[in-house]
C-alpha positions as CSV (number, residue, x, y, z in Angstrom):
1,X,0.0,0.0,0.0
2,X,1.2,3.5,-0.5
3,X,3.2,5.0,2.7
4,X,1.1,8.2,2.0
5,X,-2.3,6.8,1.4
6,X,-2.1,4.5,4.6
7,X,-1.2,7.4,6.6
8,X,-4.4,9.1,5.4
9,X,-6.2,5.7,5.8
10,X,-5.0,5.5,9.8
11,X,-5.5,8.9,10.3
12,X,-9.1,9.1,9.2
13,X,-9.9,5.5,11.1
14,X,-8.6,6.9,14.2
15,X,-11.7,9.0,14.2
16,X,-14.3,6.4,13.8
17,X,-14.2,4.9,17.2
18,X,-15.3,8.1,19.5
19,X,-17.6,8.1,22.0
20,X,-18.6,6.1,25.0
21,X,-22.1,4.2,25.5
22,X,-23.5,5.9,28.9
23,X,-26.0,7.2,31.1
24,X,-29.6,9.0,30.1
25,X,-29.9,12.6,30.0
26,X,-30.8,14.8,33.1
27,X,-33.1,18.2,32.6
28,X,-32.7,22.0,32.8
29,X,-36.0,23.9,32.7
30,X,-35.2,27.6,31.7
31,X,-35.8,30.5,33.2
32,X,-37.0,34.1,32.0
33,X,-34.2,36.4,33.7
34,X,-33.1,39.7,31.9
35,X,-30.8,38.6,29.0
36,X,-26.9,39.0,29.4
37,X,-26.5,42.8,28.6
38,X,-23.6,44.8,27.2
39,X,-20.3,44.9,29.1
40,X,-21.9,41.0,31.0
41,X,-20.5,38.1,30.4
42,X,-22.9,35.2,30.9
43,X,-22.1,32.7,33.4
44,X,-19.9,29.3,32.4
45,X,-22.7,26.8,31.4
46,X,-22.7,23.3,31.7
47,X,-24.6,22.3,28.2
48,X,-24.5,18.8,28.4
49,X,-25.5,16.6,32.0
50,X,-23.8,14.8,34.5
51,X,-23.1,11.3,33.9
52,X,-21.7,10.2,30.3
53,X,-19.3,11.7,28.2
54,X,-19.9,14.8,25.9
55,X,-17.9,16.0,23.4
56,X,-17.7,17.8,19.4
57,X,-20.1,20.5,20.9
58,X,-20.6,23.3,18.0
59,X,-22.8,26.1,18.1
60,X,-24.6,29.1,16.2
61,X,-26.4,32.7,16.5
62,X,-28.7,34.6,14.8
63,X,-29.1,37.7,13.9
64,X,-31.4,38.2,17.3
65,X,-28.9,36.5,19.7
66,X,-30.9,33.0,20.0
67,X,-28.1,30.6,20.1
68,X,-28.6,27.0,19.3
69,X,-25.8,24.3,20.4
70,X,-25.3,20.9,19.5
71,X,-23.4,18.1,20.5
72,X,-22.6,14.3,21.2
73,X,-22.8,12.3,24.0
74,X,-22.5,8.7,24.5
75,X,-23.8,8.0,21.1
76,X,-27.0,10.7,20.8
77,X,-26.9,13.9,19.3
78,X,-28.4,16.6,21.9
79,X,-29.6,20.0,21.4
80,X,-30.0,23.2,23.6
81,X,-31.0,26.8,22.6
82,X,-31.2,29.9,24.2
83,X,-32.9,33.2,23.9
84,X,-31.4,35.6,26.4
85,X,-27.7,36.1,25.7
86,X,-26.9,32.4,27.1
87,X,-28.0,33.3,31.0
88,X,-30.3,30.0,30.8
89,X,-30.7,27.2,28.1
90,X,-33.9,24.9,27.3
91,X,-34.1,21.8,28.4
92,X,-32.3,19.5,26.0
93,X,-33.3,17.3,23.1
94,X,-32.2,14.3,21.9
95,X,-32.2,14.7,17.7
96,X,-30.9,10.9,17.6
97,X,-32.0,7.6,19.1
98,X,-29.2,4.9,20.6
99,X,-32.1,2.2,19.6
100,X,-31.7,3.5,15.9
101,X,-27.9,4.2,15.8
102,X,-25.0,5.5,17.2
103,X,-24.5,9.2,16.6
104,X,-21.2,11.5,16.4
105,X,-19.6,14.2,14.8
106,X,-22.3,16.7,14.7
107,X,-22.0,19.8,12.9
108,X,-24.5,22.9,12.8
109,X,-25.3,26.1,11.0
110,X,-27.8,28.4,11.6
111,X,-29.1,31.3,9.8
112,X,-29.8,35.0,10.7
113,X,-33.6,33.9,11.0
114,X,-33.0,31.0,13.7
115,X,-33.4,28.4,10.6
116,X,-31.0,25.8,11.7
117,X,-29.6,22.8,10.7
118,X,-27.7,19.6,11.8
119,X,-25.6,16.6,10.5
120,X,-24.2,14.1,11.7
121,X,-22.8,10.9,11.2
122,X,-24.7,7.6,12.1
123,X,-24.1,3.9,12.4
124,X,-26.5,1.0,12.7
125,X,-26.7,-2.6,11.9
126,X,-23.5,-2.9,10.2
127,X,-24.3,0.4,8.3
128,X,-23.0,4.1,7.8
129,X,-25.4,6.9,7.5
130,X,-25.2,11.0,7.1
131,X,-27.8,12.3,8.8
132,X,-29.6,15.3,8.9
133,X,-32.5,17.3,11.1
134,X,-33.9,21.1,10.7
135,X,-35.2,23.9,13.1
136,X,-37.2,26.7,11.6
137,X,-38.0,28.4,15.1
138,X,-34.8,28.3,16.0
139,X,-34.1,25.3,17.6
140,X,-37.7,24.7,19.6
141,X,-38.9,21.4,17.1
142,X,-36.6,19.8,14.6
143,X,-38.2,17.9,11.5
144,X,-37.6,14.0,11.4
145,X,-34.5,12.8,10.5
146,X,-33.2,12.6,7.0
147,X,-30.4,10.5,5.4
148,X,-28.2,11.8,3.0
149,X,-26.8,9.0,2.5
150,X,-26.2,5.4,3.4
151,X,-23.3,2.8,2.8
152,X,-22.1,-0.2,4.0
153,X,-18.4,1.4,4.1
154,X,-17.3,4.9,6.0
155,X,-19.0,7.9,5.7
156,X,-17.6,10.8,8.0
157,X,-16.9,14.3,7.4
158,X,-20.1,15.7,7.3
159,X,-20.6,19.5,6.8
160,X,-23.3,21.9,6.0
161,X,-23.9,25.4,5.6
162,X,-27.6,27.5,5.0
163,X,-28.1,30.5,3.5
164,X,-30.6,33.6,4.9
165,X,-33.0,32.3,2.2
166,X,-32.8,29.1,3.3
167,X,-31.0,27.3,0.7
168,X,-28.5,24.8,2.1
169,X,-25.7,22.6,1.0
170,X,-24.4,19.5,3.2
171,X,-20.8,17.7,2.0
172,X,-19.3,14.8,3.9
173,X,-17.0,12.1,2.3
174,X,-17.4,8.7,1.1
175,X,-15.3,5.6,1.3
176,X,-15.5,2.4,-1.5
177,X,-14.6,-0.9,-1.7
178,X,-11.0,0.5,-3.3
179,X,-10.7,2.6,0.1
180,X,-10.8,5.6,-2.4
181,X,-12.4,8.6,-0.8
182,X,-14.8,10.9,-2.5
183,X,-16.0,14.2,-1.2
184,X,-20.1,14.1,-2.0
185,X,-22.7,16.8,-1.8
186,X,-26.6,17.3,-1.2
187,X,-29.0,20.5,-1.4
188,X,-31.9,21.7,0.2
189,X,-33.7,25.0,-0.9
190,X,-36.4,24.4,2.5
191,X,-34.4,24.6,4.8
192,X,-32.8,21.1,5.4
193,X,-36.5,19.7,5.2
194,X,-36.0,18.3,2.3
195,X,-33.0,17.5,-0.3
196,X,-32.6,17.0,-3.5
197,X,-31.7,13.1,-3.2
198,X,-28.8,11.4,-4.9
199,X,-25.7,12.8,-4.0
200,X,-23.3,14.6,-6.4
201,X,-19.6,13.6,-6.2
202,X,-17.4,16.2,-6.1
203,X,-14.6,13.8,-6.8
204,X,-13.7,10.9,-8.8
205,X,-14.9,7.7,-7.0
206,X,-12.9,5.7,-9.0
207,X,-9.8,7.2,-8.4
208,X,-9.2,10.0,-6.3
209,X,-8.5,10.5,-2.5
210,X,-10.4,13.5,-1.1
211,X,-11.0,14.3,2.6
212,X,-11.9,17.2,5.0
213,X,-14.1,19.1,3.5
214,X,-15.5,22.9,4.2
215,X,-18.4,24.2,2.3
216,X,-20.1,27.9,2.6
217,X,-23.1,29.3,1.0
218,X,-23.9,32.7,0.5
219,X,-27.3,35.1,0.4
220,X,-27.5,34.5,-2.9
221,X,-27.1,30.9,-2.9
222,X,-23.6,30.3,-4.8
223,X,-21.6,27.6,-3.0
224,X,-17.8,27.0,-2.3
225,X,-16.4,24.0,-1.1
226,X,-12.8,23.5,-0.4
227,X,-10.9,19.4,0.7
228,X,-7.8,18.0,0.8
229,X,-7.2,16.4,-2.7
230,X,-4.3,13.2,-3.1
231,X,-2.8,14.0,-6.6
232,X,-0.7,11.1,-6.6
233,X,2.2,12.7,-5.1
234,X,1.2,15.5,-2.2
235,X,-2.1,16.6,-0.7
236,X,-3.1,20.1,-2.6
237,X,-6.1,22.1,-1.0
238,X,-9.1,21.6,-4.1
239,X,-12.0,23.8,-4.6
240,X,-15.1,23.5,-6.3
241,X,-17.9,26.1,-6.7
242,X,-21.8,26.4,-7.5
243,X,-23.7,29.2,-8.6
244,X,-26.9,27.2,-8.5
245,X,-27.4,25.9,-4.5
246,X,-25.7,22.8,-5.5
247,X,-27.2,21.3,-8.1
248,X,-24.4,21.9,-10.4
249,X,-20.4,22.8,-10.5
250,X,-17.2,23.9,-11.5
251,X,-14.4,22.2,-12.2
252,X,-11.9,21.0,-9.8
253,X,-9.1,23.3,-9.3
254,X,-5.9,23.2,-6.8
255,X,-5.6,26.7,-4.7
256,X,-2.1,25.2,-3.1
257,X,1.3,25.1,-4.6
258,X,2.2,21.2,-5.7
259,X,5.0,19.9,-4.1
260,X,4.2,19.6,-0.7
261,X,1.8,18.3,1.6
262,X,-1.5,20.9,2.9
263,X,-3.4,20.1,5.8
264,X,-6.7,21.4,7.4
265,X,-8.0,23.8,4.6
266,X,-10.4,26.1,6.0
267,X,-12.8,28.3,4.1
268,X,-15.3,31.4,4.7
269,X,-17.4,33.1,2.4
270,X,-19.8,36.3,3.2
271,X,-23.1,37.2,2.0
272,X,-21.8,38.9,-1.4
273,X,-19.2,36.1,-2.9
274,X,-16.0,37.1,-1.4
275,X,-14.1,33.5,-0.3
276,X,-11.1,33.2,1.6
277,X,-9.5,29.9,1.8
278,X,-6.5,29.3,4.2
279,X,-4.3,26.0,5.1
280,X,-1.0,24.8,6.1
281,X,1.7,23.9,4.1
282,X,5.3,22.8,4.8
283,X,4.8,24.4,8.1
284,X,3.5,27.7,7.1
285,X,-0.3,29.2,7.0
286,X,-1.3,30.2,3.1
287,X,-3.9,31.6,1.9
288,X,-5.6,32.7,-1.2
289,X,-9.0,35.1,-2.1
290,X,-11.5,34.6,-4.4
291,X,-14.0,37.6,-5.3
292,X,-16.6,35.4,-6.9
293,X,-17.3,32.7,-4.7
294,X,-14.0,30.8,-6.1
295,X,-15.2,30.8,-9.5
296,X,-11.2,32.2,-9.9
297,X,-9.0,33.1,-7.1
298,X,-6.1,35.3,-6.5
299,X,-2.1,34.8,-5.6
300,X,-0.9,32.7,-2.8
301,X,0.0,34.7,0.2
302,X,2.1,33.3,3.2
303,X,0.4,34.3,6.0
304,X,3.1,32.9,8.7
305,X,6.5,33.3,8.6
306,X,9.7,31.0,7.9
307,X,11.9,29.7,11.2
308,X,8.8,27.7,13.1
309,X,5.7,25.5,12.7
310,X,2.2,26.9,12.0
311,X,-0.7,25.0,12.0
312,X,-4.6,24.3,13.1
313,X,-5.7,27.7,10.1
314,X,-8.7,29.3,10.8
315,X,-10.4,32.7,8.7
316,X,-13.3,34.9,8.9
317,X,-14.3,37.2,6.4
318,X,-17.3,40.1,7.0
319,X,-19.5,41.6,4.4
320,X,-17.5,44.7,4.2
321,X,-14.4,42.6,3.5
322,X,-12.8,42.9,6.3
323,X,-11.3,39.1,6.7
324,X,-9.4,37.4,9.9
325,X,-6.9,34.8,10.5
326,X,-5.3,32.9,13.2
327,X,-3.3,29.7,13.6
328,X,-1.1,28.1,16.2
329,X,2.8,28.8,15.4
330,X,5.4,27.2,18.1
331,X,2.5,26.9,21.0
332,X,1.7,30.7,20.1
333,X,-1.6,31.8,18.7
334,X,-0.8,34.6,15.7
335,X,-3.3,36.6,13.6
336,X,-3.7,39.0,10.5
337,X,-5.6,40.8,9.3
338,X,-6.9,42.5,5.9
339,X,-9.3,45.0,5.0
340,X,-9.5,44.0,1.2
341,X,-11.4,40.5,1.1
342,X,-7.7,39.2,1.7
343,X,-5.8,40.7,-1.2
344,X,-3.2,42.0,1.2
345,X,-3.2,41.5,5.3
346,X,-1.5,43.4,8.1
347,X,1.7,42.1,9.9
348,X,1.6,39.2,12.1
349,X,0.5,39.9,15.9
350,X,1.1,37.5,18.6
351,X,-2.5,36.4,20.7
352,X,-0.1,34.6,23.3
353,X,2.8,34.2,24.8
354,X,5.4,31.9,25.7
355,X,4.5,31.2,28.9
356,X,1.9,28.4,27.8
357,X,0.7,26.2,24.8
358,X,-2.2,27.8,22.8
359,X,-3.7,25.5,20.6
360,X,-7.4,25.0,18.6
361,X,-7.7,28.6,17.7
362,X,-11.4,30.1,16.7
363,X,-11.9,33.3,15.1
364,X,-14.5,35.3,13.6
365,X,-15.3,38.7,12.3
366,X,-18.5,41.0,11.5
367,X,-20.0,43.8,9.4
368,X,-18.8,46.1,12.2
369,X,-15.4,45.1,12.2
370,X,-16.1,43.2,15.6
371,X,-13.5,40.4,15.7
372,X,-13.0,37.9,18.2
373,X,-10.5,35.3,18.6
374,X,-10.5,32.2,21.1
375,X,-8.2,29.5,21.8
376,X,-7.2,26.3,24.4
377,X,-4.6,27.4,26.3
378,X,-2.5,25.0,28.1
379,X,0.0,26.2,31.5
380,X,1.7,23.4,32.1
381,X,-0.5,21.8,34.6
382,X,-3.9,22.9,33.4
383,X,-5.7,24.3,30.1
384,X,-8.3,26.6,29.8
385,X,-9.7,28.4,26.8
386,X,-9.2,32.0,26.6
387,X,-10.0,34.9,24.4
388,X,-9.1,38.5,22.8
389,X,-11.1,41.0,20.8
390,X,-10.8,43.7,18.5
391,X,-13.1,46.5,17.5
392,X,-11.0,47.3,14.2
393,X,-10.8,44.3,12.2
394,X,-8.5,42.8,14.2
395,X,-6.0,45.7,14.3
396,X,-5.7,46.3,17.5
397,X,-6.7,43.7,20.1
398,X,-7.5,43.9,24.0
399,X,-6.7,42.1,27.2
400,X,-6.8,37.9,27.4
401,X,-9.9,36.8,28.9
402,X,-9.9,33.5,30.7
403,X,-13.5,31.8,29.7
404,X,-13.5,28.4,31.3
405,X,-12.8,27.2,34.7
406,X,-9.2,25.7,35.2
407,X,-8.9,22.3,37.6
408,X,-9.5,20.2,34.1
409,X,-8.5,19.6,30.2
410,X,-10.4,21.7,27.8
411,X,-9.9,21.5,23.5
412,X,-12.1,22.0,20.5
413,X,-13.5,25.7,21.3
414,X,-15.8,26.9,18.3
415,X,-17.4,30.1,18.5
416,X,-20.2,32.0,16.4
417,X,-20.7,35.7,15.8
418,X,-23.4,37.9,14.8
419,X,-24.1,41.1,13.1
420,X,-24.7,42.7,16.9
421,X,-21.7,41.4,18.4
422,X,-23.4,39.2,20.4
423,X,-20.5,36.0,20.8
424,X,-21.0,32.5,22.0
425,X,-18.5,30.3,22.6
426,X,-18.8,26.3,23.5
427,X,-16.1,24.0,24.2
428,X,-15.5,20.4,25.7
429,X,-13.9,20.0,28.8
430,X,-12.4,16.9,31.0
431,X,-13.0,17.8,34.6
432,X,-10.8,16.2,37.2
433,X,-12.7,16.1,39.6
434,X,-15.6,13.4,38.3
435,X,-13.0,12.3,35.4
436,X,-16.2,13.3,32.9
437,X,-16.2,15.0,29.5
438,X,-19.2,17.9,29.3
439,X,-19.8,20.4,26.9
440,X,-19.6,23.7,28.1
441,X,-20.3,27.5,26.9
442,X,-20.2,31.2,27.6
443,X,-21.9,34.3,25.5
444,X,-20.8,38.2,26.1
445,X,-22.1,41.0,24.3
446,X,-19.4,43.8,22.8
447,X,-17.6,45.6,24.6
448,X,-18.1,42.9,27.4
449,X,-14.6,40.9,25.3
450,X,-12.6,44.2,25.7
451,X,-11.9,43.9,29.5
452,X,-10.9,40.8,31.7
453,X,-13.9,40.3,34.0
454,X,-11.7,38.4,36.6
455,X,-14.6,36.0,36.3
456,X,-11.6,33.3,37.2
457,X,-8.7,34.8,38.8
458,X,-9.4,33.6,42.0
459,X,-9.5,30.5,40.8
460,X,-6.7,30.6,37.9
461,X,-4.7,32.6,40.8
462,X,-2.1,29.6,42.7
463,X,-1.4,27.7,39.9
464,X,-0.7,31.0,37.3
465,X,1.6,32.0,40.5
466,X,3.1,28.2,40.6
467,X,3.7,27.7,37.0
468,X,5.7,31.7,37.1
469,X,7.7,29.4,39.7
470,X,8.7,26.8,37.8
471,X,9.6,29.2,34.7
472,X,11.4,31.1,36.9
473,X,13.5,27.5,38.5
474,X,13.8,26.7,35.0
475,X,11.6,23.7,35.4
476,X,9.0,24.3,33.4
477,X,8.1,21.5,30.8
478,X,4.8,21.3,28.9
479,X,2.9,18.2,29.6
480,X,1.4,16.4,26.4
481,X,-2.0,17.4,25.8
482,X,-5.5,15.3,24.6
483,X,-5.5,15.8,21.3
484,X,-8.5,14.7,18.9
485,X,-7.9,14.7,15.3
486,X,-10.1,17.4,13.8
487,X,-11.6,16.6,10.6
């Protein structure tokens, strides 16, 4: 077997065997208190319950600050929404069944309206599925579930994005007999209630090896979708694009450089066409800019700099233009930022420092210029995710907030934005103390992400102080971390 194409084959089976059978769901009835204002930070937020393992929580916000979070645990797919700024959450749902199949790997998107939309992937009875349910009162009722599609091999990767209109576009990747790997695509113009059945491959199912994929709709309903692509020698980030919801597309064509590997392509797209794509390559963050929804695309800009290691990419862009950036270079979060759909960017500016490991950065960016960035931050005996934000595109940026409580293991923080600055952030995290995983969140309201609200000082204060002891001894020595592969 090829040395390249069985480390891609390993690396994608490592993620099939997540999650842990446990426990039945405990309830949270919400309350009616005054939403989280301007200049409050909500409390921390225990989204999932006690007594099995959560984890891959995701989450979005619409253009009224209802927040709807999904996430998995021990095999079901739950659901929680709020309405008031993330002070108090519904009582959750289960969108899956464990007597129909076991569930992971959700991902969500949600529309300025409250129209959201899950996937997910599925097993049962010796079978793969991609599965899908929809909201259209933000997150209250869901419609029953849908495949997208079914196989007796892998299916994983799933993806979806919906537009304001309520057109929508789902991707995941399939696997064949041949253990060739083809990125595959579905549309909805209802919302996610229904779709337009067979799927499309995006790739060769014969022949080529495609994974990760990121897909983006805008207002208008053109589509881009960006994957890793095998060309027989090196991974090369491949794009494909739709002016029609879907239903049809462009061909194929390779945004990186050939001769070396890319990993974890990311992509964002705003409401007028403007793409951004980054990735890694060789160690350094690229990127390139499309201004018709990657129907072409411009030069390749380095984003990170020669002499270290960047990696886990992640980009923004906001209907003005304004686009953000931010990756993980040497344990160091870094950032830039452009004001020209990503033509050119401003230098690099450090997030972090070096007294820590910053990893799983986040980062978004609105029609204000409102930017916020969050990461996992890791002090050599504990990790908790933090954040900075920016009222000028990401020019300027103030004060690390710490968001999570320390005394356990946090990774995978995503966070969603909207055109009000209202922020919520979710994130999994391994508490010591009952050796559980839960999903977790907190929401703040610009400028409430300008100022440290010494929410955890007290808290964050003996061992900050005991790890400036060991720098000081010269003793200091990161601790590996938990890291899941994120697809």
């Amino acid at each position: 077997m090829n040395t390249k194409f069985a480390h891609i084959t390993m690396s994608i089976a490592s993620t099939v065997l997540l999650g842990v059978l446990g426990a039945g769901m405990g309830l949270a009835v919400p309350v009616s208190p005054a939403a989280a204002a301007d200049g409050v930070m909500s409390p921390t937020s225990d989204l999932s319950a006690h007594g099995a393992a959560a984890t891959t929580p995701q989450v979005g916000v619409d253009a009224s600050g209802r927040a709807i979070s999904v996430w998995e645990r021990s095999g079901v797919i739950q659901t929680r929404w709020s309405s008031d700024g993330g002070v108090t959450w519904s009582t959750a749902v289960d969108l899956t069944n464990l007597s129909d199949s076991y569930s992971f790997t959700p991902r969500l998107s949600v529309d300025s309206s409250g129209r959201a939309i899950a996937v997910w992937r599925a097993q049962a009875g010796g079978g793969n599925a991609i599965q899908t349910r929809s909201s259209s009162d933000g997150g209250v009722t869901w419609s029953p579930v849908v495949n997208l599609a079914t196989a007796a091999r892998n299916l994983f990767n799933p993806r979806v994005s919906v537009n304001s209109e309520g057109k929508a576009i789902a991707l995941w990747v399939s696997t064949n007999r041949r253990q060739q790997f083809t990125v595959q695509a579905n549309s909805s113009t209802d919302g996610g209630v229904t779709w337009t059945g067979a799927a499309i491959d995006l790739t060769n199912p014969t022949s080529d090896i495609a994974i990760k994929p990121q897909v983006s709709i805008d207002s208008s309903g053109r589509v881009t979708a960006l994957w890793e692509h095998y060309d027989g020698s090196n991974l090369v980030a491949q794009s494909r694009t739709s002016s029609d919801g879907g239903l049809t597309w462009s061909s194929p064509a390779n945004l990186s450089p050939t001769g070396q590997d890319v990993d974890k392509p990311r992509l964002s797209i705003d409401g007028l066409g403007r793409a951004l794509a980054v990735w890694t390559r060789d160690g350094i963050v690229q990127s390139r800019s499309s201004a018709d929804a990657g129907l072409t695309w411009s030069a390749v800009v380095d984003l990170s700099s020669n002499g270290g290691y960047a990696e886990d990419p992640e980009v923004s862009i906001d209907a003005s233009g304004r686009a953000i950036a931010v990756w993980a270079r040497d344990s160091i979060i870094q950032t830039r930022s452009s004001s020209d759909g990503g033509l050119t960017w401003t230098a690099a500016v450090d997030l972090t420092g070096v007294d820590g490991s910053a990893y799983d950065p986040e980062a978004s960016i609105d029609g204000a210029g409102r930017a916020v960035a969050a990461w996992a931050f890791y002090n050599g005996m504990q990790s908790t995710v933090q954040s900075r934000a920016s009222t000028d595109g990401g020019v300027n940026w103030s004060a690390v907030v710490d968001l999570s409580n320390p005394e356990g293991d946090v990774e995978g923080p995503q966070l969603s934005a909207n055109s009000s600055g209202r922020v919520f952030i979710v994130w999994e995290r391994f508490d010591w103390n009952d050796n559980e995983n839960r999903a977790q969140t907190r929401s703040f309201l610009f400028p409430a992400a300008l100022a440290d609200t010494g929410a955890n000082d007290s808290a964050m204060g003996a061992s900050l102080v005991a790890t400036a002891g060991l720098i000081t001894a010269g003793a200091f020595t990161l601790a590996m971390r938990r890291r899941r592969a994120r697809f």
